[in-house]
N, C-alpha and C positions, 0 to 999 in steps of 0.2 A: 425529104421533108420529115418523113418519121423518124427517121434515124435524129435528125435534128431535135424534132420535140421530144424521142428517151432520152436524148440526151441531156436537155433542159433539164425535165422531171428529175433525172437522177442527180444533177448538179443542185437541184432545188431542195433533192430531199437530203443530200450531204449536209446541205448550208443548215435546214434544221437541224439537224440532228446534231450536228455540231454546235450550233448555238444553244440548242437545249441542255447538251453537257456542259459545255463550256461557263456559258453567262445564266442560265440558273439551272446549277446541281443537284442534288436531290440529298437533301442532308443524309449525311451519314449517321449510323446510329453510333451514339456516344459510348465510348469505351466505357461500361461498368466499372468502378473503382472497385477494385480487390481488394477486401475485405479479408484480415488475418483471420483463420478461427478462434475464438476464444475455446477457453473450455471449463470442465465443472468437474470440482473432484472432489470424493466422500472418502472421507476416513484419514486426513494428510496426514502425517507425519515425519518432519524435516529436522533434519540435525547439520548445524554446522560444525567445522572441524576446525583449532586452532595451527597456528605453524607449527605446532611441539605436538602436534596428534592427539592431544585431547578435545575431550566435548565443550564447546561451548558456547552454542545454543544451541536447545531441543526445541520444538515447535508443533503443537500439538493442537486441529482442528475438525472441527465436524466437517464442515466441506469450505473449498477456494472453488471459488467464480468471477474468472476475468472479462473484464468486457472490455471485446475485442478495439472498440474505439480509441482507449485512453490509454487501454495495456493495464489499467490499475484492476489488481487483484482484491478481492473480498474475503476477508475469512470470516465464519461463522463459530460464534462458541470456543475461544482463542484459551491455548496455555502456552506460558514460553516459560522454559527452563534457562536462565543463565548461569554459566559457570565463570565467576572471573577468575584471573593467575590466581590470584590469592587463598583460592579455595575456598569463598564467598560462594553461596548460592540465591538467588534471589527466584522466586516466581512469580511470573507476572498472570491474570486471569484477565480476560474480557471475553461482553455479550460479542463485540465484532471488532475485524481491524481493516483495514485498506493498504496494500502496501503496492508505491506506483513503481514503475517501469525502474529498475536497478536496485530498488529493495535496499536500499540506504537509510531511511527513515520511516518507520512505519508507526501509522497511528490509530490509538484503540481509543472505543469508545463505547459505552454502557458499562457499568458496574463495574469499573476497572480498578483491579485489587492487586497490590506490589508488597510483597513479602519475602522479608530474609533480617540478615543478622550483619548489620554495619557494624563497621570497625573491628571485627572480629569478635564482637560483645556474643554472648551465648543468650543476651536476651532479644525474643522477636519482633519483628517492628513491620507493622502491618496499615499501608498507608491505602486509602479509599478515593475515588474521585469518578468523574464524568467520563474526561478525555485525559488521553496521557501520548504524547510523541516519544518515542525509541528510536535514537538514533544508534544503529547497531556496529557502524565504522568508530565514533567517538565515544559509546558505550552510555551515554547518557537519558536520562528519560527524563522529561520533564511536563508540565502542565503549566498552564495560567485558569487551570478552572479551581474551580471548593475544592481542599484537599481535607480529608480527618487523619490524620495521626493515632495510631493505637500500638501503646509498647507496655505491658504490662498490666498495671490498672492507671493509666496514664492515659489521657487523652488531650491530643492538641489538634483546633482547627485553623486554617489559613487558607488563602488564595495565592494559589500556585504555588511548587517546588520545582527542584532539581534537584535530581540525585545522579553524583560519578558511579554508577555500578562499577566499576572498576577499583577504583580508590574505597569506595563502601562509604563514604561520607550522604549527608541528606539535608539539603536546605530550604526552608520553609522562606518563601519571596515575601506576604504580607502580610496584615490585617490578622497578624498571631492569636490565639487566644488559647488556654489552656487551663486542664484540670488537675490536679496531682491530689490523687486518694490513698493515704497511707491502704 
């Protein structure tokens, strides 16, 4: 009869123990989501290179801080040197830029200042604005914010341009308005 009731007991305490695993588990703890590191770098300085082995962009920042979430990079305190074929040089300034995940198109903003010499002209032409997108595959930079135009003692304002850094052409999109002082 003892033998009978361990043997009860232990078949009693299988069947919990089983049904405690079984029909309710004990949550497992959730796999943490892996997080990339981001990171933070002072002093950048990046140059890209054309198919014929020349420079053509330089890139010049006080510090890049990616955050890790979105992959998009921050620079602080922005110069970018372009060199087109033509031997156009243009330099562009800004307070900051953002450029996301493949660096295709990047966009500045604060006191963002675009300088060089269209069309081959030996005069400089130095355009002012908020926000400006550089799209660095099609060569283009453009805006839709306030643009000021300064080429000499010449000054034109508008909302929005495009310019081909490539071709060295610059086109003012609206709302034109202009000063021309001997």
């Amino acid at each position: 009869m003892m033998r009978l009731l361990l043997l009860a007991a232990l078949v009693a305490l299988v069947a919990v123990l089983v049904q405690w695993r079984v029909l309710d588990p004990e949550p497992g703890a959730e796999p943490e989501e892996v997080q990339r590191p981001g990171y933070f770098l002072t002093g950048v300085d990046l140059e890209e290179f054309g198919a014929d082995g020349e420079l053509r962009i330089g890139l010049l920042s006080i510090s890049a801080n990616e955050d890790p979430a979105s992959g998009i990079v921050r620079l602080a305190e922005v110069a970018v040197d372009y060199h087109a074929p033509t031997g156009r040089r243009w330099h562009l300034t800004a307070a900051e830029a953002r450029v996301p995940p493949g660096g295709s198109v990047v966009e500045f903003e604060g006191d963002v200042r675009l300088r060089g010499a269209p069309d081959g002209d030996m005069l400089i032409v130095e355009l002012h604005t908020a926000r400006m997108l550089l799209d660095t595959v099609s060569e283009i930079a453009q805006t839709k914010s306030a643009v000021e135009l300064a080429f000499g003692s010449h000054r034109m304002k508008a909302q929005g341009m495009r310019a081909d850094l490539k071709a060295g052409n610059l086109r003012l999109e609206s709302d034109v308005n202009g000063r021309f002082t001997p």
